[in-house]
C-alpha positions in Angstrom: 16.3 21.1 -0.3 18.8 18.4 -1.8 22.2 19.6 -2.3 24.6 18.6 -4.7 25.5 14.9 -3.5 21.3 14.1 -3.6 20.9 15.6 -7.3 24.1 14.0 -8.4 22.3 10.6 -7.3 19.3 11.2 -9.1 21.0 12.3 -12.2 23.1 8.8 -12.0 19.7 6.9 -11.4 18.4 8.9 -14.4 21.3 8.2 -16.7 20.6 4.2 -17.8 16.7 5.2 -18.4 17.0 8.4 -20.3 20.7 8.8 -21.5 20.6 7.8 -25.6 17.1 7.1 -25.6 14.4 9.3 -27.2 11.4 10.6 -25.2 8.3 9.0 -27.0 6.0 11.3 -25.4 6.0 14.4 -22.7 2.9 14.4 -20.7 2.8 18.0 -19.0 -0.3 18.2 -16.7 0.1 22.0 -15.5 1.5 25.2 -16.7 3.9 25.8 -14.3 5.8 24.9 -10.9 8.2 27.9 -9.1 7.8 29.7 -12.6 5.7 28.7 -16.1 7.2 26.1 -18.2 8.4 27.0 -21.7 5.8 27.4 -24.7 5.1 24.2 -25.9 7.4 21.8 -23.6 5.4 18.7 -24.6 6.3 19.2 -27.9 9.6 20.5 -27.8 10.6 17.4 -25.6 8.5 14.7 -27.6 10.7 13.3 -29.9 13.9 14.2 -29.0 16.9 11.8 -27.9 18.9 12.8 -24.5 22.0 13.1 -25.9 24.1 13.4 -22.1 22.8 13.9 -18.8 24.8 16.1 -16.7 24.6 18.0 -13.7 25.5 21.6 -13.1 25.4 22.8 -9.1 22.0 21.4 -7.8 20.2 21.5 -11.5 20.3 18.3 -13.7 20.7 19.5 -17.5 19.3 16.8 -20.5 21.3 17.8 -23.4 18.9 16.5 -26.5 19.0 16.4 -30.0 16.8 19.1 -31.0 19.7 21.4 -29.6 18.1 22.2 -26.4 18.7 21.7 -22.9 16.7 20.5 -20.5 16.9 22.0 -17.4 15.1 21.0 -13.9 15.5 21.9 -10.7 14.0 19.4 -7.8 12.9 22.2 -5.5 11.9 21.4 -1.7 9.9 18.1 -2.4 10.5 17.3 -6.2 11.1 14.2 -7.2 12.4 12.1 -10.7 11.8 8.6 -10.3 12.0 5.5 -13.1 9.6 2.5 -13.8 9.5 0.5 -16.2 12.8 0.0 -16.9 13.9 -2.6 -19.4 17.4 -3.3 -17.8 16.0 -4.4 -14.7 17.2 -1.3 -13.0 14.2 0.2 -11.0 10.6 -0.9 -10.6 9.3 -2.6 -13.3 5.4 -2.3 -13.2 4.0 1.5 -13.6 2.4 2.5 -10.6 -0.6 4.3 -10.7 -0.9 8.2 -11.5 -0.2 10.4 -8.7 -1.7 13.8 -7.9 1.5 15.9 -8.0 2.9 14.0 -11.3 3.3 17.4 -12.9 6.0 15.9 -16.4 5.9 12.7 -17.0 8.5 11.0 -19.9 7.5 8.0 -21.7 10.9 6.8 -22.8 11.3 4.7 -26.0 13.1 2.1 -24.0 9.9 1.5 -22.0 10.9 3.2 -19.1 8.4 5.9 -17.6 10.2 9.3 -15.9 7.9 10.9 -13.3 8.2 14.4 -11.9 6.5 14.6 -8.6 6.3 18.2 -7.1 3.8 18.3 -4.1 4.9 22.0 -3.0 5.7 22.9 -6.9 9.2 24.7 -5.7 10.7 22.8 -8.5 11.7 24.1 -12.1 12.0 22.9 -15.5 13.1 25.4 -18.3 14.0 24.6 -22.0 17.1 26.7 -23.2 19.6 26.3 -26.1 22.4 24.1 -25.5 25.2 26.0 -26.9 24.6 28.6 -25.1 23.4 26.5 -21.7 26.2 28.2 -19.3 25.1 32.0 -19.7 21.1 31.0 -18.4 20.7 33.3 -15.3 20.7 30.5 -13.2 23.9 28.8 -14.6 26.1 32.2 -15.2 26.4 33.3 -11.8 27.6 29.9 -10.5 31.7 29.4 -9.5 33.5 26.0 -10.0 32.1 23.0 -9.2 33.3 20.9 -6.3 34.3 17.7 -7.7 36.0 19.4 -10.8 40.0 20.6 -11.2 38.0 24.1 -11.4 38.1 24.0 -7.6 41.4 24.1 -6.3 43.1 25.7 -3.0 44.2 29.1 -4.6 40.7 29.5 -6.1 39.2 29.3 -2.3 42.5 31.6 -0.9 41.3 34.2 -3.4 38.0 34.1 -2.5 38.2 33.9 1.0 40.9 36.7 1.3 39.1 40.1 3.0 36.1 38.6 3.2 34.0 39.5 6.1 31.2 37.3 6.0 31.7 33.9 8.3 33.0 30.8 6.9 30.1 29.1 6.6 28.3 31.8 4.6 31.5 32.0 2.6 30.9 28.3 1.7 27.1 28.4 1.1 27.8 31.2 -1.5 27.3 29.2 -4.9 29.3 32.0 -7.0 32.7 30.6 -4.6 31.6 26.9 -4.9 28.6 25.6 -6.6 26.5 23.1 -5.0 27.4 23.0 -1.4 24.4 23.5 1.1 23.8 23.8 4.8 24.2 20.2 5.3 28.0 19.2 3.9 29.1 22.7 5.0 28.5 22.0 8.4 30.0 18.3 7.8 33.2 19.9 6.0 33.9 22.4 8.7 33.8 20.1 11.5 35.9 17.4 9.9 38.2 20.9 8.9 37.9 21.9 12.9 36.6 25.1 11.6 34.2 27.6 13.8 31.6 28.4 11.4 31.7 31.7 13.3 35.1 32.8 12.2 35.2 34.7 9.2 36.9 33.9 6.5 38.8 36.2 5.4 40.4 35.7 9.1 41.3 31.5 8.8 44.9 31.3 7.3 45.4 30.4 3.8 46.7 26.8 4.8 43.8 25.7 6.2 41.6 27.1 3.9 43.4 25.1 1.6 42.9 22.1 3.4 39.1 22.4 3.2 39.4 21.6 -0.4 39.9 18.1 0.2 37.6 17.6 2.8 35.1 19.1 0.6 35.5 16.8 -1.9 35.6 13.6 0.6 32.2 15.0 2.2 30.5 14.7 -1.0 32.1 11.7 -2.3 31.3 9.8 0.7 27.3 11.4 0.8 27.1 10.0 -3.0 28.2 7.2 -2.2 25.5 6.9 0.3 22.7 7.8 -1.7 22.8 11.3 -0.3 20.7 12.2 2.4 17.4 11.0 3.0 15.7 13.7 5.9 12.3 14.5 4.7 11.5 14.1 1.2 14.4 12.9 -1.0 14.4 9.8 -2.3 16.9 8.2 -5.2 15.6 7.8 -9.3 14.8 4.2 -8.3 12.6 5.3 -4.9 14.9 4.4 -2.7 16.1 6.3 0.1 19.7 7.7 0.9 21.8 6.8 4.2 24.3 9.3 4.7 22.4 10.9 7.6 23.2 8.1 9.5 26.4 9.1 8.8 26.2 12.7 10.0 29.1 14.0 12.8 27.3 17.0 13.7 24.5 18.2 11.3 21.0 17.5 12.9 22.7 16.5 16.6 21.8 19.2 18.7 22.8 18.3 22.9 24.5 15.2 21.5 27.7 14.3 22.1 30.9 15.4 19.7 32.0 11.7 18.2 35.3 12.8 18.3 37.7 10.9 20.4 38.4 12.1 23.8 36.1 15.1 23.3 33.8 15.4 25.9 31.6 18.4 24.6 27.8 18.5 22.7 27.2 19.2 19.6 25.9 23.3 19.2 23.7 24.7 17.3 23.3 28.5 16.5 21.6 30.5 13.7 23.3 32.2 11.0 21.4 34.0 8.1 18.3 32.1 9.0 20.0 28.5 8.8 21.0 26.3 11.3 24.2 25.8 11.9 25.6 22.5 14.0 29.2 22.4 15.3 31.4 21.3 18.1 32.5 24.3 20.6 35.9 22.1 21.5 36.9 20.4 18.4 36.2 23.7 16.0 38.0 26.9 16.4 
């Protein structure tokens, strides 16, 4: 599922096509994905300008001038790619209807917006924009990542007596929103933390230094393109590269990248997920 360095991609591809420009025409060709869509979607959306794009955890939000907010999720296999565009941005010829283009935006601009969902785990909802931050989805979320929001006391706090290992601490998006399986296991090995040791058990200072690591994960995965493993692709089709880029995510029996260290990468389960570390360089 793309985490927060893949959707922030997209939403930057996104942003040229769709950002000031109003939506000529919705075409929605099914009543639902993970959940229904909202009554009368086409309609609600046709005609309206995107005021701002913006990204909230893993969802992309299209503010637009009717006063509502856009809200999609890209699920397991979604995807929202641009043709068309008049800037010279992305592909310029429409290509051909595809089975799983569920929404499709014909922007005033010229340029086409295509959501493609084969497995339908994705989710578009329609909500008021002045009230966009207490949606069920949104309310329960904690800082974001990248913002001043996220700082090392706020991580301190939230670590402190908690019995739950680290990397289920991190994964938790009411502590931190938009971090997934992938960047924590990148994080904790450039931290040279266990993702076995619990966190309320890893002293406050280098807690505190995983909230710049963090940040430099993600920065570096976006400006990669994010990852590219199965079915994520960029607004403009092309694919990301920062799994070339991975230090221990994925490289199961290979050997730890970190000078002088002469151990494999691990990899055991935890809550269902698989978590990839280095027995020597994390503790």
């Amino acid at each position: 599922m793309p985490e927060l360095p893949e959707v922030e991609t997209v939403k930057r591809g996104l942003t040229p096509a769709m950002e000031g420009i109003v939506i000529e025409k919705a075409d929605v060709n099914r009543p639902d994905l993970r959940w229904p869509f909202p009554d009368r979607m086409a309609e609600r959306l046709s005609g309206q300008r995107v005021d701002r794009l913006r990204r909230r955890s893993k969802y992309i939000l299209a503010d637009l001038s009717s006063g509502e907010t856009l809200l999609v999720h890209l699920g397991m296999s979604g995807r929202m790619t641009v043709s068309g565009d008049p800037l010279g941005q992305f592909v310029h010829d429409h290509p051909p209807a595809q089975k799983h283009d569920h929404v499709v935006f014909h922007m005033a601009n010229g340029a086409r917006v295509t959501f493609n969902d084969p497995r339908r785990f994705g989710a578009m909802d329609l909500l008021p924009t002045a009230t966009a931050e207490n949606h069920k989805l949104l309310a329960v979320l904690g800082p974001e990542p990248l913002s001043n929001d996220f700082h090392d006391q706020h991580l301190i706090d939230a670590f402190t007596n908690k019995n739950s290992p680290v990397k289920s601490a991190l994964l938790d998006q009411g502590i931190v929103a938009g971090l997934g399986n992938i960047y924590v296991c990148e994080a904790l090995f450039r931290a040279g933390i266990s993702p076995r040791r619990k966190a309320g058990q890893i002293a406050a200072k280098r807690v505190a230094s995983l909230v710049p690591i963090i940040r430099q994960v993600l920065s570096d995965a976006i400006d990669a393109g994010g990852s590219s493993l199965k079915d994520f692709r960029q607004a403009d089709g092309e694919l990301g590269y920062f799994q070339h880029s991975f230090d221990v995510y994925g490289r199961e029996g290979e050997h730890c990248r970190t000078e002088g260290c002469d151990s494999e990468i691990a990899r055991i389960t935890q809550s269902g997920r698989s978590s990839f570390y280095c027995p020597q360089c994390q503790r």
